[in-house]
Structures are given as C-alpha cells and as structure tokens.
ROKOLMAR-796331 format. One line per 2 residues: number of its first residue (from 0); for each residue z, x, y of N, C-alpha, C. Coordinates in steps of 0.1 Angstrom, whole numbers, plus 5000, padded with zeros to 4 digits. Example, Ala and Ser with C-alpha at 12.3 -4.5 7.8 and 13.67 -1.06 7.14 Angstrom:
% residues 2
0> 5078:5132:4943:5078:5123:4955:5078:5132:4967 ~ 5071:5128:4978:5071:5137:4989:5079:5129:5000
This chain:
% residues 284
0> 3203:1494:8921:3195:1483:8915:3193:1484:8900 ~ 3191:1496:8900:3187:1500:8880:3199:1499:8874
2> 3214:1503:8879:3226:1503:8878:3227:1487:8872 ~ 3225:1477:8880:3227:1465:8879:3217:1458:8867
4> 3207:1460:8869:3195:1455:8857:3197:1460:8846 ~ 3202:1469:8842:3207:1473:8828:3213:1463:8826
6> 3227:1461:8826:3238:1451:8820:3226:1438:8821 ~ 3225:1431:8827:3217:1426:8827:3206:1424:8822
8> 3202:1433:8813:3192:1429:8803:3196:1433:8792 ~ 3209:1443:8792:3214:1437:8775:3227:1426:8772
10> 3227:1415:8786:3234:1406:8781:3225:1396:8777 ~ 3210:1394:8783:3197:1388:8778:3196:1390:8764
12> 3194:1404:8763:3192:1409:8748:3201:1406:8742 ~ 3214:1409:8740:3225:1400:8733:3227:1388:8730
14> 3227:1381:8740:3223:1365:8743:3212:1362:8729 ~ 3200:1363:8731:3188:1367:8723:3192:1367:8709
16> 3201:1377:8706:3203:1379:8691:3213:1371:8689 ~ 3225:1367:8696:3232:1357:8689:3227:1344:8689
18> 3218:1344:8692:3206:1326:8693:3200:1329:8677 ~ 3194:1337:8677:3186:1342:8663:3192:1341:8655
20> 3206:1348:8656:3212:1348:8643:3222:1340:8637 ~ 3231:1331:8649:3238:1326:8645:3234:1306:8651
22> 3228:1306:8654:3220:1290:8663:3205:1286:8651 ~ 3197:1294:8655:3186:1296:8649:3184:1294:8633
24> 3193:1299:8623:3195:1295:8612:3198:1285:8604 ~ 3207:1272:8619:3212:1264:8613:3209:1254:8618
26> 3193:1254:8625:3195:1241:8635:3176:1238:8623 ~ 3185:1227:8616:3174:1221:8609:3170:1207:8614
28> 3155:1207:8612:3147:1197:8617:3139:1187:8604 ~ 3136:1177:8605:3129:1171:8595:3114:1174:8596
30> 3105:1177:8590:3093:1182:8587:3086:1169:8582 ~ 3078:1161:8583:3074:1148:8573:3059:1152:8575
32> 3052:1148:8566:3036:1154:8559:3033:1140:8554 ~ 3021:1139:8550:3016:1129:8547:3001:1138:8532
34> 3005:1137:8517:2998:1140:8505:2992:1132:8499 ~ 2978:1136:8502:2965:1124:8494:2965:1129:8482
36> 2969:1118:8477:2967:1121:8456:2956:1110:8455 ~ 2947:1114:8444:2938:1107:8440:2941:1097:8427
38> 2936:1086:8429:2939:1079:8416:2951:1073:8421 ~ 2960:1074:8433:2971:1068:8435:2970:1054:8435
40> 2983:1053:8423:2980:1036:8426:2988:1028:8436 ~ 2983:1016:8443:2989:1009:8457:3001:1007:8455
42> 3007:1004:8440:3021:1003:8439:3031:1018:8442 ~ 3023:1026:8441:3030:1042:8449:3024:1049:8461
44> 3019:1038:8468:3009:1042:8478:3028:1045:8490 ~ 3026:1051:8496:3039:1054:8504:3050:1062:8497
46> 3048:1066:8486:3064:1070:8476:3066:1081:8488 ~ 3076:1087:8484:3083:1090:8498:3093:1105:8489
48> 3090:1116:8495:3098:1126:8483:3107:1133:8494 ~ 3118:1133:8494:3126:1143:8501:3123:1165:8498
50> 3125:1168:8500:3125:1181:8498:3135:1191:8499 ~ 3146:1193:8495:3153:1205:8499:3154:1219:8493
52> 3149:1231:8495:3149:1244:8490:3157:1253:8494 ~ 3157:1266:8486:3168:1279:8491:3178:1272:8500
54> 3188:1271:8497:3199:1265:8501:3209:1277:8505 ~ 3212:1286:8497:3214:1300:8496:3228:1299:8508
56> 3234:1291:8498:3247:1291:8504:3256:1301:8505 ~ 3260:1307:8521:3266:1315:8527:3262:1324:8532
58> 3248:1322:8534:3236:1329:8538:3238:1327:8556 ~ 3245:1315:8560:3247:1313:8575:3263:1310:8579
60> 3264:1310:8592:3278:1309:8594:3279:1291:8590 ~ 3293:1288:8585:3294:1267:8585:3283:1266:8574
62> 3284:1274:8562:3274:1269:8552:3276:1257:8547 ~ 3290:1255:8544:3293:1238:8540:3287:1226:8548
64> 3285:1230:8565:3282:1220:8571:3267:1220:8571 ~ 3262:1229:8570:3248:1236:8567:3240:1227:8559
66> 3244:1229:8542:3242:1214:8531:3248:1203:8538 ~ 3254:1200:8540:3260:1186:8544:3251:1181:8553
68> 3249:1187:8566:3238:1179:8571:3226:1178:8569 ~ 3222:1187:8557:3206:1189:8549:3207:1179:8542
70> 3221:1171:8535:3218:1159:8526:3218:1148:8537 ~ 3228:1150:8547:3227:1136:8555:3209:1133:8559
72> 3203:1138:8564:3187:1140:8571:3181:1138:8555 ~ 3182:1144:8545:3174:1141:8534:3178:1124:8528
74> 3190:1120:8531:3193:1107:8529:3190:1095:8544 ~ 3187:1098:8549:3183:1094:8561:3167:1091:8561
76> 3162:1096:8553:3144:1093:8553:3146:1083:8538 ~ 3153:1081:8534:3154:1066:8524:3144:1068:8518
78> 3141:1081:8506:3136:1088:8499:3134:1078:8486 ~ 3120:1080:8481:3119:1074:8465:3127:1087:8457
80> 3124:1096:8460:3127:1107:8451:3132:1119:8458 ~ 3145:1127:8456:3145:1140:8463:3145:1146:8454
82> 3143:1161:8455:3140:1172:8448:3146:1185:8458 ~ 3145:1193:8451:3159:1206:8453:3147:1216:8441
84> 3144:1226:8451:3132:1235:8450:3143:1253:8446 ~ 3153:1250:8442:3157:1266:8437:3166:1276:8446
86> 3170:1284:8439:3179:1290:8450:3191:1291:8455 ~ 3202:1282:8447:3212:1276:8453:3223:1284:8457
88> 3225:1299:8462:3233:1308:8465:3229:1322:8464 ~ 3239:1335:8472:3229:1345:8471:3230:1359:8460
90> 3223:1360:8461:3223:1372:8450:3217:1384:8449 ~ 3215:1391:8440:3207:1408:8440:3204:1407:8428
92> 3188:1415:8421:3187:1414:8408:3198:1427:8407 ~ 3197:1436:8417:3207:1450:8408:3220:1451:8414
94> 3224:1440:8416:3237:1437:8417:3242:1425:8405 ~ 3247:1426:8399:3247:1416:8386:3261:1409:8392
96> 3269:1414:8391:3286:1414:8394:3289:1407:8405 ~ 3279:1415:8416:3283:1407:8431:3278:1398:8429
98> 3266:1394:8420:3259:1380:8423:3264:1371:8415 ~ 3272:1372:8406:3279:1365:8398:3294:1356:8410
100> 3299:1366:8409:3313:1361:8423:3304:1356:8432 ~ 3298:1358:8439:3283:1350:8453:3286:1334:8447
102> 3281:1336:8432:3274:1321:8424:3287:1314:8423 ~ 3297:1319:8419:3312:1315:8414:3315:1309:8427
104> 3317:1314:8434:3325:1314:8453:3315:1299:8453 ~ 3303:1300:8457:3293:1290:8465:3292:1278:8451
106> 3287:1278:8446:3284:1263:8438:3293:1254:8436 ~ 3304:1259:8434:3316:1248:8435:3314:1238:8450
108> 3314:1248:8461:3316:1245:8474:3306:1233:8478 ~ 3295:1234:8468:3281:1223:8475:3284:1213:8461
110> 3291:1208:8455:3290:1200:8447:3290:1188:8452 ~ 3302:1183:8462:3305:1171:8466:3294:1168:8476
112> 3289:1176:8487:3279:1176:8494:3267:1170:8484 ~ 3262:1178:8475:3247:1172:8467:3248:1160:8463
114> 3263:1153:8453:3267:1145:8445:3265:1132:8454 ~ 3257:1136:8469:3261:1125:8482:3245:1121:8483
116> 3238:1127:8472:3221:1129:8477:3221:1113:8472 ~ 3212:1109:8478:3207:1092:8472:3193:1085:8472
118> 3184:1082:8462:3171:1083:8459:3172:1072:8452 ~ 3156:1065:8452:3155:1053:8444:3158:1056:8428
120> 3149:1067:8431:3145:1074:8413:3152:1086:8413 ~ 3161:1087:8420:3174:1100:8417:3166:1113:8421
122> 3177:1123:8419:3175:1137:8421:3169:1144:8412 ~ 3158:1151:8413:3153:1168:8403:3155:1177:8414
124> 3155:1186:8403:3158:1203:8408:3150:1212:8398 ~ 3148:1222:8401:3143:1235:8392:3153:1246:8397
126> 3145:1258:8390:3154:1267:8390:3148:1275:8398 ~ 3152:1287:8405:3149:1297:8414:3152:1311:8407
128> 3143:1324:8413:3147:1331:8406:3165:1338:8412 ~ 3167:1332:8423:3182:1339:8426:3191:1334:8416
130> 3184:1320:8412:3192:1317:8399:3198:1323:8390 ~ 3187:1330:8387:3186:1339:8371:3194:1353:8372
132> 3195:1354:8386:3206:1367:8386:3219:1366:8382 ~ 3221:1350:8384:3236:1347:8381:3235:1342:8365
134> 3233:1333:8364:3232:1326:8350:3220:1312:8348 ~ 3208:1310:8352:3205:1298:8346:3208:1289:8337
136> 3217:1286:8326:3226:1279:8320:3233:1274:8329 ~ 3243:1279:8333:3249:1278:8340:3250:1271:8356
138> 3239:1274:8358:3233:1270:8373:3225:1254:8366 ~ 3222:1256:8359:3214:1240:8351:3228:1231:8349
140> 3238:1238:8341:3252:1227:8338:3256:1222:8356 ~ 3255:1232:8362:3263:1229:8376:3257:1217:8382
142> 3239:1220:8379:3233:1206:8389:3231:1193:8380 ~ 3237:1194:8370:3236:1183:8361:3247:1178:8365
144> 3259:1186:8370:3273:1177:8370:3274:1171:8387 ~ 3263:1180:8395:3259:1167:8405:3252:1161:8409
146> 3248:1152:8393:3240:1140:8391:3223:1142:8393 ~ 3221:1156:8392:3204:1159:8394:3204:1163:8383
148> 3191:1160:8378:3181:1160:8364:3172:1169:8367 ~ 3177:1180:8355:3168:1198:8360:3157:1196:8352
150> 3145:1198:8356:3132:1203:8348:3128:1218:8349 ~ 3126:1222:8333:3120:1236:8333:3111:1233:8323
152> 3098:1236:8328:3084:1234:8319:3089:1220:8315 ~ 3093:1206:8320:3089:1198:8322:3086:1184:8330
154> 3086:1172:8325:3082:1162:8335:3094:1150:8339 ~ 3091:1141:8344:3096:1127:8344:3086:1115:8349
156> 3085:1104:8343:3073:1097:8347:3080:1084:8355 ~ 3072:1081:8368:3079:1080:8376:3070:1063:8379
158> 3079:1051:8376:3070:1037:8370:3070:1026:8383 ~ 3062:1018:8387:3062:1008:8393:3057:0996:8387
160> 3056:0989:8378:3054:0980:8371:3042:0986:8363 ~ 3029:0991:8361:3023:0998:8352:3016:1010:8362
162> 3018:1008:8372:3015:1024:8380:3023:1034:8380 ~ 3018:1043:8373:3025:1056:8369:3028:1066:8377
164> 3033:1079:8382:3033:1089:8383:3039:1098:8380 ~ 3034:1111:8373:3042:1122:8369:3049:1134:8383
166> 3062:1138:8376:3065:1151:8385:3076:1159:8375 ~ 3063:1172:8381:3067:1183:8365:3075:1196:8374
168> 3082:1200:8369:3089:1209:8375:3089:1222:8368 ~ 3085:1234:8368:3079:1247:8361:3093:1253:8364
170> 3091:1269:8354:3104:1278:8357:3097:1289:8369 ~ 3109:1294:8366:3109:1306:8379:3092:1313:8377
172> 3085:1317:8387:3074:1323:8384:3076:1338:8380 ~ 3088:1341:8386:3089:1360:8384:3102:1362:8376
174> 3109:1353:8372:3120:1355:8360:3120:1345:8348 ~ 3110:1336:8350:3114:1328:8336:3102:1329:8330
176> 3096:1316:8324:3085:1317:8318:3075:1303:8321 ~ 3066:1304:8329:3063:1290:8338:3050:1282:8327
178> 3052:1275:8323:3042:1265:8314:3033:1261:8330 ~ 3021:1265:8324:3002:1266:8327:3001:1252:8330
180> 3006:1247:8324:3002:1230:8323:3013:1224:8331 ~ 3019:1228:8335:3028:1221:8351:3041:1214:8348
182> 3043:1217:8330:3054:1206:8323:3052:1193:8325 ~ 3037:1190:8325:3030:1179:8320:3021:1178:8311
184> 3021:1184:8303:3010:1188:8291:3006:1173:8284 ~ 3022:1166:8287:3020:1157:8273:3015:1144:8281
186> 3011:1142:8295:3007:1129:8304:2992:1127:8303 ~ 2989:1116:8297:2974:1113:8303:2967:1120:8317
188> 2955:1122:8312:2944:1127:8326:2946:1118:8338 ~ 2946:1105:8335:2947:1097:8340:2956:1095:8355
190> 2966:1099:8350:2980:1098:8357:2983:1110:8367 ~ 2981:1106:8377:2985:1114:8392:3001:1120:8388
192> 2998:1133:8392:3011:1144:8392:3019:1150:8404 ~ 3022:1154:8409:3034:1162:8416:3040:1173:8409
194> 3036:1187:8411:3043:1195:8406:3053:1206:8414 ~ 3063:1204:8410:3074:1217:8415:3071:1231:8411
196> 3073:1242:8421:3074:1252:8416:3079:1260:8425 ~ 3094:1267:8421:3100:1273:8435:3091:1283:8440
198> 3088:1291:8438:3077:1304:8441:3061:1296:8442 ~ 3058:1297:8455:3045:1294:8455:3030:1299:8446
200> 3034:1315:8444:3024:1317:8436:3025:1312:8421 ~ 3031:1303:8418:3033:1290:8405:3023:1285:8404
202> 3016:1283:8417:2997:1277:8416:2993:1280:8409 ~ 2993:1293:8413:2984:1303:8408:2982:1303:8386
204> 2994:1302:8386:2992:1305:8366:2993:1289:8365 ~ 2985:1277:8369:2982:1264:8366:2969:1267:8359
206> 2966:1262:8346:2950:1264:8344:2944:1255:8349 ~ 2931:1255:8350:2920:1249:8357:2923:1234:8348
208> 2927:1232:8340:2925:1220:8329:2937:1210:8333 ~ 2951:1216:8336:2961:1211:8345:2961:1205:8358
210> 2966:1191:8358:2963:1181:8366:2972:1184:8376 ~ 2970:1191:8393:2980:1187:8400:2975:1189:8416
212> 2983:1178:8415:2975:1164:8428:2981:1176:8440 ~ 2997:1180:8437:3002:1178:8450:3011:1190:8440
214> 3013:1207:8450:3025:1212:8440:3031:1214:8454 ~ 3045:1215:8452:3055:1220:8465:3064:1226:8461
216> 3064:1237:8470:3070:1252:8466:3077:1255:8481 ~ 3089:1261:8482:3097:1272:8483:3094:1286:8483
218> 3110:1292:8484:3109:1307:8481:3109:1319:8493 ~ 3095:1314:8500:3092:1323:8513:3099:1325:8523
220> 3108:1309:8528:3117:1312:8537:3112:1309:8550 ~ 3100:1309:8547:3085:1306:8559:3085:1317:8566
222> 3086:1330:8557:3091:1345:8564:3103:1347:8572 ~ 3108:1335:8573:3120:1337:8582:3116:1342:8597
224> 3113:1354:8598:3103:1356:8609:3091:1357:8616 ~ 3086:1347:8622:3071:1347:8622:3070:1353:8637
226> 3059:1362:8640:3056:1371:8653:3044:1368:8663 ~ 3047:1365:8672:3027:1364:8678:3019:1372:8674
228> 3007:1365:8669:2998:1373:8666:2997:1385:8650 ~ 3008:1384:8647:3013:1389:8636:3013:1380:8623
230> 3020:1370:8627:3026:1360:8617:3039:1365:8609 ~ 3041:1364:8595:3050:1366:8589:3050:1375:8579
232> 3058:1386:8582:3053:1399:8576:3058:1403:8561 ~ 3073:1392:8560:3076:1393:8550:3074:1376:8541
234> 3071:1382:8535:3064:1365:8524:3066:1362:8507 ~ 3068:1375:8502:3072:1377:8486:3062:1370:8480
236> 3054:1366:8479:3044:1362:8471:3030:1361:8476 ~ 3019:1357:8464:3007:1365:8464:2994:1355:8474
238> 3001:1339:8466:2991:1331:8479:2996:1332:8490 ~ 3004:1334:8496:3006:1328:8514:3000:1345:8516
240> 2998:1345:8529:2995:1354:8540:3001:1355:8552 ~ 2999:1363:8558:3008:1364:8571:3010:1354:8581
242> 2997:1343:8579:2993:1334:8588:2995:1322:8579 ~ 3001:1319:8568:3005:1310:8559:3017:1309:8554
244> 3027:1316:8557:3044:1317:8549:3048:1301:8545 ~ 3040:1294:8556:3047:1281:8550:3038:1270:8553
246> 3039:1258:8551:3031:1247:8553:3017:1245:8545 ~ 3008:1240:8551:2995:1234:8537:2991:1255:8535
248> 2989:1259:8522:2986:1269:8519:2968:1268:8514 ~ 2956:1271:8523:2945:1268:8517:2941:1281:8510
250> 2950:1292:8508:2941:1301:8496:2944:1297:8481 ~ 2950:1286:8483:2955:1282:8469:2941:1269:8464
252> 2943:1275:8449:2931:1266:8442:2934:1252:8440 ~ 2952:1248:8443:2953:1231:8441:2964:1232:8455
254> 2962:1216:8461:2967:1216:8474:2982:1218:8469 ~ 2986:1226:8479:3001:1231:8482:3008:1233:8492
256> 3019:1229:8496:3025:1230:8503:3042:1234:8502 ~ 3042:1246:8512:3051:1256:8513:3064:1250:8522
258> 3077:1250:8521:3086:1247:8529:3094:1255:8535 ~ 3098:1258:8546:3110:1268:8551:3116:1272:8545
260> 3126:1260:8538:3137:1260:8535:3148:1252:8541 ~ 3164:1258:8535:3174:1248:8539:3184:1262:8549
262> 3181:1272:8539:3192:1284:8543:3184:1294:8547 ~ 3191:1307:8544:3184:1321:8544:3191:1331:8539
264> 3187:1345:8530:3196:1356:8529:3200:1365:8537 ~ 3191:1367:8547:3198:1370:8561:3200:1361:8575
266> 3206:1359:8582:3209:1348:8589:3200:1353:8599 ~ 3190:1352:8602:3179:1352:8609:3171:1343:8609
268> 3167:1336:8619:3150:1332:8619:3147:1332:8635 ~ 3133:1337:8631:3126:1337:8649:3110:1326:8645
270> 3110:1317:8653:3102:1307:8649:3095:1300:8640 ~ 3107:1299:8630:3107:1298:8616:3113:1284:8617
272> 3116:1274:8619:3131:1267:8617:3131:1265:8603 ~ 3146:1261:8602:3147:1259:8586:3144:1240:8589
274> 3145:1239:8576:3138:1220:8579:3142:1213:8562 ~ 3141:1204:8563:3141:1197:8551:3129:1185:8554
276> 3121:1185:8541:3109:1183:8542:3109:1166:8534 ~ 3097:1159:8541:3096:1142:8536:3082:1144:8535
278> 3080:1142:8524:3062:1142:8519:3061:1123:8518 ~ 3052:1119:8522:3045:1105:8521:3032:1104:8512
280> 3033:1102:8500:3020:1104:8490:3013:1088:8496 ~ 3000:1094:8495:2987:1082:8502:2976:1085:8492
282> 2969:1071:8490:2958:1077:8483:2945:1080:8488 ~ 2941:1091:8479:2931:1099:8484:2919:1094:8486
C-alpha cells in the first residue's frame, strides 16, 4: 500500500508544480476597480484607464503570446487611456552584460504586440527599475517607437471640453530620481491627478503639498506567492506588507493601488494571478 501511495503522491506533487509554474503564470484575468477622485468633473466621471505592468518578457514559457493577449484584454475594456507601469524585460543589477542581451533579445519581440494597444487618449509608460539595468535611453527610444508617450517626473493633461485631468508619471523610486511633486508641479490645485509610479513606495517621497487623487503602482508582482495565513513574503518595498503585495494599499498616506502584474522573473505564482488592471475614476 505505501509501495503504491508514493508514486502517487509525487505524481500529485509534480502535477502541482507544473500548474504553478508553467499554467499559473500565464493565465491572466481582468481586475477592474472602481477610484473616487475628488473634484472629478461629470465630463470624466467614468474615464476608464487600462493598466499593464512588469511585463518581463521571457520570464514565462509563449512570452510573445503572454503580451499579445495582455494587449488584446487591455484593448477589450475600450480604455480612455492605457498605461504600462515599468519593467519591460529581465535583468540583474550585477549582471550588466546578461541584462543587456535579456533587453536586446526581448524588446524587439513586444514591439508589434504594444504598437496594437488602442486608447482614446493614447498610451503612457514610465520607467522601471529593470529598466535602468539595461539602458533607460534606450528603453524610452524603444516605447516611443511603439507609439507610447514616456513620462519621467512628468505630466499630460488630459481635456474634455474644460474638464481637466492630470496624469503624472515619476522615475524609478530606487534607480532614478522621483520628483516629490508627482511630475505635476506645474497643474493647478484645482485639477484632479493620477499618478504613476512603478515601485509603490513612490507614495511615499510625494510631499504632503502634492496633489494625488489616485497613484498606481507595480513592481511587487503581488509577491508572486501569496501563502495562508502568511501572505506574501516576498514584496521589495516598504508600504505593502505581507497582507498587502497588491491591491488598495491602506498603509499608504494617498490612495494606492498595487497591481500583479502582466509577467514574472521567475515563472511562478501560487494565488497571485497575473491580471491586467481597468480602473473606472468616479467622483468622490
């Protein structure tokens, strides 16, 4: 009997790990939320923001089809605006070389896939810090050439006949240099914001004086692994908690919200899904 129940529970166990690692990583779902900004005006009452982060192409098996069906679902919620939260391939800070060939190999490959993204008011992107291992220049020329408009420490003001809204997109929080002021410095008090920042703790260096309605951040992965009772052990940054890797983040001083992701650097996740996220702004 014990003879028999072995095999049998490491074909379970096997089973198990090829679900996690090779199913699991790539079975993305739509996430949609609903963000009370205040001051929203009725002409943006509904705007509608797609979300896609860490993309970290080649991170799973069929990365190509991986992006591809992250734009089809991000083009499928008939978005005012999508945005691309950092990340776009993998890398090592102390691997310079490897992460260079990583960046060379993968960005070419997602070009035709992004260049497919389609928004009333077009695509933004920021930068991530896997970015900066490879080249930010370089990673900025790339998403310009498929048709997204990069912000670092700045904005774009976003119009409905005189109802305004801003969305400011900051740099990396742990390799670049992130403007306090949300890369909105220069917008009236007045004017309801949205701020990007790949790394969630990007809240965090906003001064109190900085207007932001709504920031949405990346980065975590949503720990990739989350455990009963545990939560998520691994998180890289300083607001989330083990019981927070992803979603509304309340130890943060302006509302934020954390997203899975699109990919991963290891092909793992255990009740994590990856997702591509639809925010619905409402006023507050």
């Amino acid at each position: 009997m014990i003879a028999v129940a072995l095999p049998a529970a490491a074909l379970v166990l096997l089973a198990a790990l090829v679900y996690i690692v090779l199913v699991t990583p790539i079975a993305l779902r739509v996430t949609r939320i609903e963000a009370p900004v205040a001051d929203l005006a009725t002409a943006l009452e509904g705007y509608t923001i797609a979300v896609l982060s860490d993309l970290h192409y080649g991170g799973t098996i069929a990365p190509s089809r991986l992006i591809a069906h992250a734009v089809h679902l991000a083009n499928d919620a008939s978005p005012d605006l999508t945005v691309i939260l950092g990340d776009y391939a993998l890398s090592h800070t102390k691997l310079r070389a490897l992460s260079h060939r990583l960046y060379e190999w993968a960005l070419p490959r997602m070009t035709a896939a992004l260049q497919q993204l389609r928004a009333r008011d077009g695509v933004i992107a920021i930068l991530g810090n896997h970015d900066y291992d490879y080249d930010p220049a370089k990673v900025v020329a790339w998403l310009e050439s498929t048709g997204a408009r990069v912000l670092v420490n700045d904005c774009i003001v976003v119009e409905r006949g005189d109802a305004k809204l801003g969305i400011g997109g900051v740099d990396d929080w742990t390799h670049g240099r992130l403007d306090p002021d949300g890369g909105c410095s220069a917008l009236a008090s007045d004017i309801p914001r949205v701020i990007l920042s790949h790394n969630p703790d990007g809240a965090l260096e906003l001064t109190p004086s900085a207007r932001a309605d709504l920031v949405l951040a990346g980065h975590t992965h949503g720990g990739q692994i989350v455990l009963p009772f545990i939560g998520a052990p691994s998180r890289h940054c300083t607001v989330c908690d083990a019981s927070s890797a992803s979603g509304w983040i309340t130890r943060s001083p302006v509302p934020l919200y954390v997203t899975t992701g699109v990919g991963v650097v290891l092909p793992l996740r255990i009740s994590c899904p990856a997702e591509v996220l639809v925010v619905r702004l409402v006023r507050a």
